[in-house]
C-alpha positions in Angstrom: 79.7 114.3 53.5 83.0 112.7 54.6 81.8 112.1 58.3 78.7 110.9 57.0 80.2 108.1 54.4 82.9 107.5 57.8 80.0 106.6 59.8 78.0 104.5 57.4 81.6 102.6 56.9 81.4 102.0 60.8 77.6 100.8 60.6 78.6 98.7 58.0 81.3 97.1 60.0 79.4 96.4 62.8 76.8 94.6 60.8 79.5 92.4 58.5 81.2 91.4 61.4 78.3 89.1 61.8 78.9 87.3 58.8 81.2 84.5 59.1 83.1 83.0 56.3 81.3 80.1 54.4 82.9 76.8 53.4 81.3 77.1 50.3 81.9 80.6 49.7 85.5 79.8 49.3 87.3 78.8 46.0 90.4 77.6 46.2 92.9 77.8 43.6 94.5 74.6 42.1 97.0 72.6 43.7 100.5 74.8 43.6 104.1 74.3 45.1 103.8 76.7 48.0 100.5 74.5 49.2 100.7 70.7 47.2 101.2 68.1 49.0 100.3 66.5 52.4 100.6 69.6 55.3 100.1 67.0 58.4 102.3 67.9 60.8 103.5 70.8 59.4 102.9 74.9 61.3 102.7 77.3 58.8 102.4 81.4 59.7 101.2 82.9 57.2 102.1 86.8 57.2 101.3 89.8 55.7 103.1 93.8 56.6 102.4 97.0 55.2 99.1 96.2 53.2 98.6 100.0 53.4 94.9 99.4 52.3 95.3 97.4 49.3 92.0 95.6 50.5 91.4 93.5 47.3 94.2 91.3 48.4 91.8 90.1 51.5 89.9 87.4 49.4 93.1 85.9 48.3 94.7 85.6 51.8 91.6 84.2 53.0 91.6 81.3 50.4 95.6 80.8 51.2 95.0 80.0 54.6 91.9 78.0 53.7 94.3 76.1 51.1 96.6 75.6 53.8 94.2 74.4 56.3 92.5 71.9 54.2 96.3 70.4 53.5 95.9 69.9 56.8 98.5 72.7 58.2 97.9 74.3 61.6 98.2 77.7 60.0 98.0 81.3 62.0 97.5 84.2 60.1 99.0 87.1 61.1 100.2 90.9 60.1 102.9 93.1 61.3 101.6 96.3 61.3 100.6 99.3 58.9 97.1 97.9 57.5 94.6 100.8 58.4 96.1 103.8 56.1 97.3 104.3 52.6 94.0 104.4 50.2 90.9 105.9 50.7 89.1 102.3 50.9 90.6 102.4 54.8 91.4 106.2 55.1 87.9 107.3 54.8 86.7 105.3 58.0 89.9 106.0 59.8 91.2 102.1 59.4 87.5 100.5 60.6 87.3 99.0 57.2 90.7 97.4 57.4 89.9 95.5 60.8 86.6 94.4 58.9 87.8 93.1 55.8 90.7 91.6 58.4 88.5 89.8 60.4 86.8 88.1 57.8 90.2 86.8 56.3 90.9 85.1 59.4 93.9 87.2 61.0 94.8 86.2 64.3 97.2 88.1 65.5 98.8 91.6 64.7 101.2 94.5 65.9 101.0 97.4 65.3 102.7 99.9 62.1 103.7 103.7 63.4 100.4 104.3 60.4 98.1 102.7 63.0 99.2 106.0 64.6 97.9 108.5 62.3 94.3 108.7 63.3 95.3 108.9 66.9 95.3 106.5 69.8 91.3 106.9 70.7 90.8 106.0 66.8 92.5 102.5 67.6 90.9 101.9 70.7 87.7 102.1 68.9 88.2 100.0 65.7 90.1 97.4 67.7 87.2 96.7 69.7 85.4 95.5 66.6 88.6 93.1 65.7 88.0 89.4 66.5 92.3 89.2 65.9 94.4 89.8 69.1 96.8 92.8 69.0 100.5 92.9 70.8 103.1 95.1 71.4 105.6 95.0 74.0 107.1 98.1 74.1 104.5 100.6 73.8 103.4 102.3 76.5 100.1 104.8 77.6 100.8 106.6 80.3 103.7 104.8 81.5 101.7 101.5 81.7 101.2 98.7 79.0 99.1 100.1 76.1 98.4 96.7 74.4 99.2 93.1 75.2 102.3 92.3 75.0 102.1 88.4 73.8 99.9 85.7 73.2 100.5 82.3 73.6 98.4 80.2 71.1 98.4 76.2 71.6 98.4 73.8 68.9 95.5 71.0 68.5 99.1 69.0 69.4 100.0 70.6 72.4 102.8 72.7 70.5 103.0 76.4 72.2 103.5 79.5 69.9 104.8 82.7 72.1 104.5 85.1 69.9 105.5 88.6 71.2 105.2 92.4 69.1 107.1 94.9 68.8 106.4 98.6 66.9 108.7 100.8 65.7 110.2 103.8 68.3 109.9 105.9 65.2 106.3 106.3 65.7 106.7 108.7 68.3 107.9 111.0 65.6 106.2 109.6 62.5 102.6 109.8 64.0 101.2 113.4 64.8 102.8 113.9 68.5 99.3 115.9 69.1 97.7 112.6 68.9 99.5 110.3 70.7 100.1 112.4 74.2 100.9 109.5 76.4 101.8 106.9 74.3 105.7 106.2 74.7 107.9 103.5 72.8 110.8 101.7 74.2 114.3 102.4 71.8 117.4 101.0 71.5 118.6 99.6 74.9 115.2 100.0 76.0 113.7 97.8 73.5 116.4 95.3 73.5 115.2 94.5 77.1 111.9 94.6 76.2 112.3 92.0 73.8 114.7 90.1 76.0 112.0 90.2 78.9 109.7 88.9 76.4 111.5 85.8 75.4 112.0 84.9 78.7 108.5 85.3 79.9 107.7 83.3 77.0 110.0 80.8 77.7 109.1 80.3 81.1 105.6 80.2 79.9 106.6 76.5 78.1 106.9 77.8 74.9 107.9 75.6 72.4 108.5 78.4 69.5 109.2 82.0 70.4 108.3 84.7 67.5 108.5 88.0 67.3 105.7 90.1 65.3 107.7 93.4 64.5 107.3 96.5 62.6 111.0 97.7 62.6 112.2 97.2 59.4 115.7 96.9 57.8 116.2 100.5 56.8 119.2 102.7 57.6 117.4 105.0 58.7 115.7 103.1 61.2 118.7 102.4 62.7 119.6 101.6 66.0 116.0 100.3 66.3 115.9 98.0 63.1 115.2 94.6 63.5 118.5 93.1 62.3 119.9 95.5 65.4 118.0 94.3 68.2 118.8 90.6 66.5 122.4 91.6 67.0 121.8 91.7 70.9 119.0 89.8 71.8 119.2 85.3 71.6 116.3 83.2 71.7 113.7 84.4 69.3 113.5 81.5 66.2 111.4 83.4 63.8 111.2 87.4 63.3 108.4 88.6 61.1 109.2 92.6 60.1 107.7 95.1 58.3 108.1 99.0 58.1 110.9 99.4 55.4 108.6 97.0 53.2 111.4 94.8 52.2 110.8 91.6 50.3 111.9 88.4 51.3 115.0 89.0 48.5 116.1 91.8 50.4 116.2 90.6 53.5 118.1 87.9 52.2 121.0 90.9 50.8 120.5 92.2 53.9 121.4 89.5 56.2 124.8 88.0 53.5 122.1 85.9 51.9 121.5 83.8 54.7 117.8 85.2 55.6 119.3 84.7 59.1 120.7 87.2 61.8 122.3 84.8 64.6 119.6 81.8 65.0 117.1 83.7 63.8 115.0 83.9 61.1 114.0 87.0 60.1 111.4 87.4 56.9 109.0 89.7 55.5 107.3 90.0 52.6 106.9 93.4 50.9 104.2 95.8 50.6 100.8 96.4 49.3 99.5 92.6 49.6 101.5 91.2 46.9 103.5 88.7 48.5 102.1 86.5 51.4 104.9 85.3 53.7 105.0 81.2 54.2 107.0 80.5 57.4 107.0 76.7 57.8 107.7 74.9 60.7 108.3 71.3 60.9 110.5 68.8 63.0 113.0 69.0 60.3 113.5 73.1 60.8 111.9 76.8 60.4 112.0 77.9 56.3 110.5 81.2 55.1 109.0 81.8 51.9 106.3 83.7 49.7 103.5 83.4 47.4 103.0 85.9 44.5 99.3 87.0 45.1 99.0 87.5 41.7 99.9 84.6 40.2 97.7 82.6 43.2 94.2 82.1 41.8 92.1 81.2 45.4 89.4 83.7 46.4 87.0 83.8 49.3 83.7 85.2 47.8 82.7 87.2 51.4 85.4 88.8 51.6 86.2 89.6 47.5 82.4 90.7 47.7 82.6 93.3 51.0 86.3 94.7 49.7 83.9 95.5 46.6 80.7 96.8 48.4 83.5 99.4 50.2 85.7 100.2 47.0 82.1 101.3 45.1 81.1 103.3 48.6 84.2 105.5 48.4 84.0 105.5 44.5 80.0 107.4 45.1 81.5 110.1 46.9 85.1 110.2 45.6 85.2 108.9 42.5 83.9 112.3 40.9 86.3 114.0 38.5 87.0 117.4 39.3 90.5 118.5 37.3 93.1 117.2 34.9 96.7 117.1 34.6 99.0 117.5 31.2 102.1 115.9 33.4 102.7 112.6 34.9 103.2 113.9 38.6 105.7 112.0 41.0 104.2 110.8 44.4 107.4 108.0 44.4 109.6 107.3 47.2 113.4 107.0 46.3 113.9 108.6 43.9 111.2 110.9 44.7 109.6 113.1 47.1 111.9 111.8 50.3 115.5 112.4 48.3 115.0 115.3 46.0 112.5 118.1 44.6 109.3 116.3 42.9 106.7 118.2 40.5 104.0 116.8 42.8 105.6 118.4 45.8 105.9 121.8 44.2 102.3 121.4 43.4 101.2 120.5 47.0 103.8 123.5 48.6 102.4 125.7 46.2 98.9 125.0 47.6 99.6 125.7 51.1 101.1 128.6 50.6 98.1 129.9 48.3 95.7 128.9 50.8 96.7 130.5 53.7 98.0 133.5 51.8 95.4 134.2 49.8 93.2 136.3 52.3 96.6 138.5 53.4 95.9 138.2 57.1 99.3 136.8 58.3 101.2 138.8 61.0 104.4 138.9 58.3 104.7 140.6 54.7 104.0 137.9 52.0 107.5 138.0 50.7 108.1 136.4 54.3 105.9 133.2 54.0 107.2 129.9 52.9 105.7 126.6 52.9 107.4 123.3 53.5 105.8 120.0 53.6 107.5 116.5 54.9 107.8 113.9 51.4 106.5 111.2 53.4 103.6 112.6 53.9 102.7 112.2 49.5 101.8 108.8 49.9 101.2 108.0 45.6 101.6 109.4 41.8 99.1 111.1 39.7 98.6 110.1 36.1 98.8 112.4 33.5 94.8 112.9 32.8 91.7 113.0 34.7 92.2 113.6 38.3 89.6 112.5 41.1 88.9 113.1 45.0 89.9 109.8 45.5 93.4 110.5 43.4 94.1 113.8 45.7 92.8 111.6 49.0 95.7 108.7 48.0 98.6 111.5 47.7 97.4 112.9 51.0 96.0 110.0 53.3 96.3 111.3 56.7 93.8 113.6 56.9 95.9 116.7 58.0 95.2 119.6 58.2 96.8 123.1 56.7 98.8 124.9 59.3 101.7 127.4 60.0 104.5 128.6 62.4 106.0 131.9 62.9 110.2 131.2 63.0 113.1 133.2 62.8 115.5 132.6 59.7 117.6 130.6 62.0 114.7 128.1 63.1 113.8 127.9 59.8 117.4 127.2 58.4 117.9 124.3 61.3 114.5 122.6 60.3 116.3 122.4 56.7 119.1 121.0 57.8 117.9 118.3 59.9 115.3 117.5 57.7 117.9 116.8 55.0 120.6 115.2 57.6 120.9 112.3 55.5 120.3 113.2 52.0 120.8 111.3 49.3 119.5 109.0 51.8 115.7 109.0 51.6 114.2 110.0 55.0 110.7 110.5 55.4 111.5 114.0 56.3 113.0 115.4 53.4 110.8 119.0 52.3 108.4 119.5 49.9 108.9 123.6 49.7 107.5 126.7 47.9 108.9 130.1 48.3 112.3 128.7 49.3 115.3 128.1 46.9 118.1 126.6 48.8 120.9 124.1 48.5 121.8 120.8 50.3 125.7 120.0 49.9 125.6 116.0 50.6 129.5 115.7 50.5 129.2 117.5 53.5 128.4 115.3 57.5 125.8 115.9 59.1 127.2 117.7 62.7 124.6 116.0 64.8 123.9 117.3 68.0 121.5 116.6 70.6 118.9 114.0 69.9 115.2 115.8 70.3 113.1 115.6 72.5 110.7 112.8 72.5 112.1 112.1 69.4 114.2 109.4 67.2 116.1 111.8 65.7 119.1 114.5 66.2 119.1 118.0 65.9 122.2 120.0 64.3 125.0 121.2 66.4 125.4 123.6 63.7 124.1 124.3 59.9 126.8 123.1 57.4 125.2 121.2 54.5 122.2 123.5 54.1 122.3 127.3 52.1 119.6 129.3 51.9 119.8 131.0 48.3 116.8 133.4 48.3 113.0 133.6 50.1 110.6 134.3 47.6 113.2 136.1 45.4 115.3 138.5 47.8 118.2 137.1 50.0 117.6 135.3 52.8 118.2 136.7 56.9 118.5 134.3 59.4 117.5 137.1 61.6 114.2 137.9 59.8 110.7 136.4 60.8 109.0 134.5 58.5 105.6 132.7 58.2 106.2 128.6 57.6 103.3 127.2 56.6 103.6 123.6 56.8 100.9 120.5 58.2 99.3 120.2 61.4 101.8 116.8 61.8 105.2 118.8 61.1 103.9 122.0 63.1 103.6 119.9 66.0 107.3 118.5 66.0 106.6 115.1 63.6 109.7 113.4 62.0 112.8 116.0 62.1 110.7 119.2 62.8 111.0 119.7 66.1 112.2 123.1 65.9 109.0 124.5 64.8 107.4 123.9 68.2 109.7 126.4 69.7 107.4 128.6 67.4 105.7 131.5 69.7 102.9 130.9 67.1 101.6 127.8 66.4 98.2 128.0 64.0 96.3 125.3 62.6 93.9 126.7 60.0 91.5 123.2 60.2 91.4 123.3 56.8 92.2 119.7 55.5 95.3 119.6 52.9 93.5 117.5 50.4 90.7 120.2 50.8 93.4 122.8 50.0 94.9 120.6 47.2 91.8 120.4 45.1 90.7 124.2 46.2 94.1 125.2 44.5 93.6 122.9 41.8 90.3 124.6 41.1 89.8 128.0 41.7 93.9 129.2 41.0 94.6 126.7 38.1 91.2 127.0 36.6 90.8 123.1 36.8 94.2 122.4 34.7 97.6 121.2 36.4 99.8 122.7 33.2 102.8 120.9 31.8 104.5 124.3 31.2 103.9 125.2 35.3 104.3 121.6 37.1 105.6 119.5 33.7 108.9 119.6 35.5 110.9 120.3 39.0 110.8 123.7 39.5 114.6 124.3 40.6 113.6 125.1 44.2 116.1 122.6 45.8 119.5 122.0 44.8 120.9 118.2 46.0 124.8 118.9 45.7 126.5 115.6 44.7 129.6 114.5 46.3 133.0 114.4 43.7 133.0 111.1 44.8 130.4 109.0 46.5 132.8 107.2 48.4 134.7 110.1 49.6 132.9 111.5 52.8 133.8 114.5 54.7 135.2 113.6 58.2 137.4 111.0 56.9 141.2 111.5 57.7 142.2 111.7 53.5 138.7 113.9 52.8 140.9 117.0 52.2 143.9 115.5 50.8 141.8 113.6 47.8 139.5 116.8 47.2 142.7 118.5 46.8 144.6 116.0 44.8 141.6 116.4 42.3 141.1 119.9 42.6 144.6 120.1 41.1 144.5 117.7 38.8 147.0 115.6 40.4 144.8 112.3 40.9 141.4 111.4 39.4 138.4 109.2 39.9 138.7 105.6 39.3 135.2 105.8 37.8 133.0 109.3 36.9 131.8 109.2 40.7 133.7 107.0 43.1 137.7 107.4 44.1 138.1 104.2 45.5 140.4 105.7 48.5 140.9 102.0 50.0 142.1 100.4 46.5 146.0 100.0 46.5 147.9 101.7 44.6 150.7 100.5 41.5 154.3 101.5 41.1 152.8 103.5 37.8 150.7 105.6 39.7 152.6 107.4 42.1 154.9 108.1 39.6 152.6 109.9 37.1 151.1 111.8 40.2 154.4 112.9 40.8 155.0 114.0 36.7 151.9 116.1 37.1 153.2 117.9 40.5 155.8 118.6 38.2 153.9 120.1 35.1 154.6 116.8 33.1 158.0 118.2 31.5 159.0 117.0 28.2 161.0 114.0 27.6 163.3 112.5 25.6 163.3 108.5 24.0 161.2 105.6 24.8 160.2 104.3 28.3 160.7 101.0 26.7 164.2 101.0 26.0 164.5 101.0 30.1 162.3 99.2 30.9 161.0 95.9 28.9 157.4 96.0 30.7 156.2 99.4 29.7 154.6 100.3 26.8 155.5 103.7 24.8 151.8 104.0 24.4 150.6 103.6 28.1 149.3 106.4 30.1 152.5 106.2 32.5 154.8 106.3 29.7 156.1 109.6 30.2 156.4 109.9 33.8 158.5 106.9 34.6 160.8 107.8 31.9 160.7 110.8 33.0 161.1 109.5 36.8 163.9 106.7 35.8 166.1 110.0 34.0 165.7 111.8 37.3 167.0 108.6 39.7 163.6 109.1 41.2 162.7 105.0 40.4 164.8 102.8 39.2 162.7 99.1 38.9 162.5 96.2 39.9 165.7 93.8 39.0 166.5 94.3 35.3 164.9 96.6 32.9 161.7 95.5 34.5 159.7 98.4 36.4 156.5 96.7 37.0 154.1 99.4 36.8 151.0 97.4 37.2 152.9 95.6 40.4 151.0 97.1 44.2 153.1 99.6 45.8 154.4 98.8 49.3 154.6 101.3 51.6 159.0 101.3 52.0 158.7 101.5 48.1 156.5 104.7 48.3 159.3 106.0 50.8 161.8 105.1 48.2 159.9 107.0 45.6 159.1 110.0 47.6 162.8 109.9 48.6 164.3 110.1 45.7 161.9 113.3 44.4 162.6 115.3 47.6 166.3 115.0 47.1 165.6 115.3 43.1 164.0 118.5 44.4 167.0 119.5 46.4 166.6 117.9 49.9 169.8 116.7 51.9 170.5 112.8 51.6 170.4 111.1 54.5 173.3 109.3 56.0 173.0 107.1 59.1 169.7 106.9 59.6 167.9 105.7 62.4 164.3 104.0 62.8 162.6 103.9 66.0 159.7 101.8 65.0 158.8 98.2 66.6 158.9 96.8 63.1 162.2 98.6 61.6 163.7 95.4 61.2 161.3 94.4 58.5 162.4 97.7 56.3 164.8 96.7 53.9 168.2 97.8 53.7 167.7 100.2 50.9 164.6 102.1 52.1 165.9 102.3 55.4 167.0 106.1 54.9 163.9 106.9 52.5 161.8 105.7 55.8 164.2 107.6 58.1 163.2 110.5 55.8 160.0 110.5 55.1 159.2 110.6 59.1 161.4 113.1 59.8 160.0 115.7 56.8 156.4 114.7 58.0 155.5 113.0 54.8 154.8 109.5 55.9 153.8 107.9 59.3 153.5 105.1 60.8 150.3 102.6 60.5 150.0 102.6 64.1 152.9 104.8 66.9 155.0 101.6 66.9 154.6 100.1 63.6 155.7 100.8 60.3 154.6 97.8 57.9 156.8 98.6 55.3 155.9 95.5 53.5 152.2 97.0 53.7 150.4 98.2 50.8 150.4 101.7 49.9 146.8 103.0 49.1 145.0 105.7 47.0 144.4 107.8 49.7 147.7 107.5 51.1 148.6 108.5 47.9 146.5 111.4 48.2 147.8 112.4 51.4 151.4 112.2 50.7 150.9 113.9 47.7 149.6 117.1 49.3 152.1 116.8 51.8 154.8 117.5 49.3 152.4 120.3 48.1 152.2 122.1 51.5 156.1 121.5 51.9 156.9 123.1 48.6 154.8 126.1 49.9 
């Protein structure tokens, strides 16, 4: 039934692509501030990214750039990729519905999304003959030759020239099923930058009088080197940069760029997902400005096109609207947080049913305590509402049309596709599993020790397996020497997003079940019809995201191991519940208490502010600098002042750690000698504290020459001097 309702979609599209858009069809809303006024004169680019199949939003664009027009704007309409997946309104006919509804909008340009990707690259050859927009990308490439256009230069009733050039994101390669894109290569990092720069000049050459860039790279870190604000960092010449991918507003791209909307001369925009913003890039004599109109506060329609996004919602409603099941839980299909940063009810559910449908007939080459299922979190594409549940709910989670499949691994295999899949959790990454039969542990505080980058691939396998523990399989411990069943998707089995150690499998099996077929078979026939809030109400404990002490304390920095230690033993603590602040300087007061607790925090005797005027009896410090100033391990700064609050320079943290190792018993120094560049600058009474503290390894130098004892003294430093004494006590 689905490949009949795909084919009357296409029909349908080739018979409404005859239908042009009527004058009076159109209704335009009343005069507002993104459109009022007198446009003569003015270029406006109007531009749309990651609609993802929200096709109601159609009829409104269509009226915008009417609005525009009959302001009397010379207005191109254009999108930057990601329009033919994401609900089953374009899913169901494979993206052919999106180029309709596009085409009668009025689009006129596009690039392409790594979604345009996930039907394969004979799907867009075929609904992209239909389009009546042109389609470029630069740096894609079919067989080692150009795949698409690479510009088009559109001129102006004025004469003005408009080179615009696209661009898709290299991540596609790994994004998109690599079964069904054989061929198709995208130009990365040095190799895109080129690209881009060969574009600009062609353009350029080509009497261009405005060069844009139509992109689908995004701003995400994990994009990165082959975001957009990363090729803007090395390639000149482009005035206006139109992204999408990471479906960042036109606010965040702001944050992202110090507020300026601007990397270099360039303008970089984008507007969101999901149709509800419509970019405004205006160009007049005066300069380039970027903008946005809230969809739904704009009240312009164009009936043909509000009318045909109707006709094909009610289609897919005949056949998909049906409700089969019901759920007592809210289940999360989100993002971040969500299914591509931690363990999500709805991904339990989904892992559960791929492990049920391809265990259920007992036929797999391993015993069942040996199978696992893991699926990518990108790959749940929405929520389900607690209540009824629908074909066309289960087809919205699951888009892509893949199929169930599975991989035969050894423990180790298994292991590494865990840890790569996780390399930058909390991070979200597309990547992140979805598992069942699995209960392991992902220690974040931990760096990722990337190693090789894949194959074909954006992304880096593990030199080795350090943030990721396997706690049991199905119960019983787990053996990285065992073999176990994986059953996974057709998209991950074939090496998609981090998975590319599954294709090293010796058994490869796609079952050609669909997983929304699975899904709803699960749903049905195991759960009798009822997703239970006492079975999927909650997380099921299957993954274990180990937070970091402190979020800005990474492993791999030179004072990891000295502040984990400092606050292992209760020497130094957080500034705040989760963050250390290693980079913060430290005060006179602090050091001092650090050094109270390496002592136990003894006992004293009298009031801290009978010594010294600025310290209060009552202050957390109290103790140890009387205790400190009793000891001759501090004695102020001029008269009875100490200055706890006052930032410690570095000759005053020799001074201090001085006068404690001689407190402790160490020799005193006498004629001391400094070898440093800078050893002028110490002051006469820290000299031998800075002799000492070099020679007894406690301190070194900011640089081999240099010193800076008028520097400040930091918290990890602090840290790290701290143990020092610690080891030297040992």
């Amino acid at each position: 039934m689905k490949k009949l309702l795909s084919l009357f979609l296409v029909l349908a599209l080739a018979f409404s692509l005859c239908v042009g858009v009527l004058a009076e069809e159109t209704t335009a809303a009343e005069p507002s501030d993104e459109t009022a006024g007198e446009l003569a004169g003015q270029i406006v680019i109007l531009h749309t990214n990651d609609v993802h199949g929200a096709i109601d939003g159609y009829a409104k664009v269509a009226a915008l750039k009417a609005d525009y027009e009959a302001k009397g704007a010379e207005v191109l309409l254009v999108d930057a990729g990601d329009f033919i997946q994401g609900t089953t309104s374009v899913s169901v006919s494979q993206g052919a519905t999106a180029v309709e509804l596009m085409n009668l909008a009025g689009y006129d340009l596009v690039t392409l999304g790594n979604h345009e990707f996930d039907y394969g690259m004979d799907n867009l050859k075929t609904i992209f003959a239909k389009a009546e927009f042109g389609v470029v990308a630069a740096n894609i490439k079919l067989n080692g030759a150009a795949a698409f256009d690479a510009n088009k230069v559109v001129e102006l009733a004025d004469g003005t020239k408009l080179g615009v050039f696209g661009l898709a994101t290299p991540e596609t390669a790994t994004k998109a099923n690599p079964a069904k894109i054989k061929g198709v290569t995208f130009l990365a990092e040095s190799e895109l930058y080129a690209c881009a720069e060969a574009q600009v000049k062609a353009l350029t050459d080509a009497g261009c009088d405005y060069i844009i860039c139509l992109g689908h790279l995004g701003i995400d870190n994990e994009s990165a080197p082959n975001r957009s604000i990363d090729l803007l960092g090395k390639v000149s010449g482009i005035d206006v940069f139109i992204d999408g991918h990471s479906h960042s507003t036109l606010d965040e791209v702001k944050a992202a760029t110090d507020g300026t909307g601007k990397v270099g001369d360039t303008l970089l925009t984008s507007t969101g997902t999901a149709a509800a913003n419509v970019g405004v890039v205006t160009i007049t004599k005066d300069g380039i400005t970027a903008s946005s109109v809230d969809l739904s506060k704009y009240e312009g329609s164009v009936k043909a096109v509000a009318d045909r996004a109707a006709a094909i919602k009610a289609e897919i409603d005949a056949e998909y609207g049906e409700v089969f099941a019901k759920t007592e839980a809210d289940l999360n299909g989100e993002r971040d947080p969500g299914n591509r940063t931690e363990e999500t009810n709805l991904g339990d559910l989904i892992a559960d049913a791929l492990l049920w449908e391809v265990t259920k007939d007992g036929s797999l080459p391993v015993a069942k305590e040996n199978v696992v299922a893991i699926t990518n979190g990108g790959g749940i594409r929405a929520s389900i509402a607690k209540g009824d549940i629908t074909k066309n709910d289960i087809n919205t989670v699951l888009p892509f049309g893949n199929t169930v499949a599975y991989v035969t691994v050894s423990g180790e295999t298994l292991l590494e596709a865990l840890e790569a899949s996780t390399y930058c959790t909390p991070e979200a990454v597309g990547a992140f599993p979805q598992v069942a039969g699995i209960e392991f542990t992902i220690d974040t505080a931990k760096a990722y020790d990337q190693g090789d980058q894949y194959p074909n691939s954006t992304y880096y396998g593990p030199k080795s397996v350090n943030r990721v523990t396997i706690t049991s399989v199905n119960g019983k411990d787990f053996d990285p020497k065992a073999t176990y069943v994986v059953v996974t998707n057709d998209f991950t089995a074939a090496g998609g997003d981090t998975y590319y150690a599954f294709t090293t499998s010796a058994n490869i099996v796609d079952t050609g079940v669909p997983m929304d077929e699975a899904l709803m078979s699960y749903i049905t026939t195991e759960l009798k019809g009822v997703i239970t809030a006492e079975k999927y109400g909650e997380p099921q404990g299957r993954i274990t995201v180990k937070a970091p002490v402190f979020t800005d304390v990474v492993e791999g920095k030179w004072y990891y191991e000295a502040v984990m230690t400092a606050y292992e033993k209760e020497l130094m603590n957080g500034v705040t519940a989760n963050t250390f602040e290693p980079m913060t300087a430290m005060n006179r007061a602090m050091l001092v208490t650090m050094l109270y607790r390496l002592e136990g925090s003894p006992e004293v005797e009298g009031n801290v502010s009978e010594v010294f005027a600025d310290c209060k009896d009552t202050a957390y410090y109290a103790k140890a600098v009387l205790w400190a100033s009793q000891n001759n391990i501090v004695s102020g700064r001029g008269e009875s002042a100490f200055a706890p609050l006052a930032t410690m320079t570095r000759q005053e943290m020799a001074v201090i750690l001085y006068n404690y190792s001689v407190f402790k018993g160490a020799a005193e120094v006498t004629g001391p000698e400094l070898a440093y560049a800078d050893a002028d600058a110490v002051a006469s009474w820290a000299t031998a504290a800075v002799a000492y503290c070099g020679e007894a390894g406690l301190m070194t130098g900011v640089t081999d020459t240099e010193f800076a004892p008028a520097g400040s003294a930091n918290r990890a430093m602090g840290a790290t001097v701290l143990v020092r004494l610690v080891e030297a006590a040992a």
